[in-house]
VEXTISE-683945 format. One record per residue (C-alpha): residue in one letter; x, y, z. Coordinates in steps of 0.05 Angstrom, whole numbers, padded with zeros to 5 digits, always signed. Layout:
! residues N
aXYZ...
This chain:
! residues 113
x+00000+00000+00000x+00055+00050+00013x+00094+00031-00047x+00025+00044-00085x+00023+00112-00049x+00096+00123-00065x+00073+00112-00145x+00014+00152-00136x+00057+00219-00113x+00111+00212-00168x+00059+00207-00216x+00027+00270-00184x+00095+00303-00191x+00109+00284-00260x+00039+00310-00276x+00051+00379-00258x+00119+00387-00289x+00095+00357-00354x+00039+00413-00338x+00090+00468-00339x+00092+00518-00399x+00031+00483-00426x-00022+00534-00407x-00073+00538-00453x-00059+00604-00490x-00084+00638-00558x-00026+00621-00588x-00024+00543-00563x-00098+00535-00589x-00085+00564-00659x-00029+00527-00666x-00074+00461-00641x-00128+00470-00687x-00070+00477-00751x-00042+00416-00731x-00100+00379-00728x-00121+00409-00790x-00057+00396-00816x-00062+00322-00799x-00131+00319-00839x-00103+00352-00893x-00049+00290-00892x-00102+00236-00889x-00142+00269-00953x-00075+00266-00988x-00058+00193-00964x-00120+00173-00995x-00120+00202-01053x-00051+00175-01064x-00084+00108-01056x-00135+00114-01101x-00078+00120-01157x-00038+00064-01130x-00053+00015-01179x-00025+00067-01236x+00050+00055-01196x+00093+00032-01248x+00113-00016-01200x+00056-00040-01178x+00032-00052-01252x+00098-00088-01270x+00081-00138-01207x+00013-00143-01234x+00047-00166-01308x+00089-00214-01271x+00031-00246-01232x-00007-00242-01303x+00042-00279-01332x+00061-00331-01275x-00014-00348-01276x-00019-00350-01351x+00032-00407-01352x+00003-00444-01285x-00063-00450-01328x-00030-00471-01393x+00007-00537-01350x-00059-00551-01318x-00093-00553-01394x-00033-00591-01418x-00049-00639-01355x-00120-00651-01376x-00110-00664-01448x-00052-00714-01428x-00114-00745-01380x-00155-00749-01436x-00105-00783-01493x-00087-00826-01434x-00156-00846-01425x-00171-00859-01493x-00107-00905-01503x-00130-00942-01437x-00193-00947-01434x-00222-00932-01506x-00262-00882-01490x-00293-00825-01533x-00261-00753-01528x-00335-00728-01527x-00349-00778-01476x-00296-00762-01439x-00314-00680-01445x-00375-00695-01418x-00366-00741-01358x-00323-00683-01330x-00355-00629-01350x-00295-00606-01399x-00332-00546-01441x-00323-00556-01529x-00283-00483-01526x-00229-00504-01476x-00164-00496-01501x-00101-00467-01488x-00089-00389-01468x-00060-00348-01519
């Protein structure tokens, strides 16, 4: 309890010298209001700045990469299903319409360009 009490001055001390030359003044209120003006001002302009991120020419080239990256994953995964499909017709004698429509393989699918 006195070691609480102990805490409890020192805090009241550091209080009132962190209270020093902080009166509230003309001055210290205009100069409150501009910086929290100022700080809005900041957050319009971080926004707006993030409504144009996608046009970083950075952030495009990233997108390109990624483009590309899942251009090719989608290629191997078509070459995967037409090797299915020979296979299956070597193996098993199947149809290739048959086999289109058993698993739901649309007429149009091909490879991307």
């Amino acid at each position: 309890l006195s070691e609480g009490s102990r805490k409890h001055v020192n805090l009241q001390k550091s209080i009132e010298k962190a209270k020093i030359g902080r009166h509230e003044t003309e001055e210290r209120t205009m100069l409150t209001k501009e910086l929290s003006s100022l700080r809005e001002q900041r957050e319009q302009l971080k926004a707006e700045v993030e409504k144009y991120k996608e046009c970083d020419p950075k952030v495009v080239e990233k997108i390109r990469q990624e483009s590309k990256i899942a251009k090719d994953a989608a290629n191997r995964w078509t070459d995967n299903v037409f090797a299915i499909k020979s296979w299956a017709k070597r193996k098993f004698g199947f149809e290739e319409n048959k086999i289109d429509k058993s698993f739901g393989i649309p007429e149009d699918f091909d490879y991307i360009d």
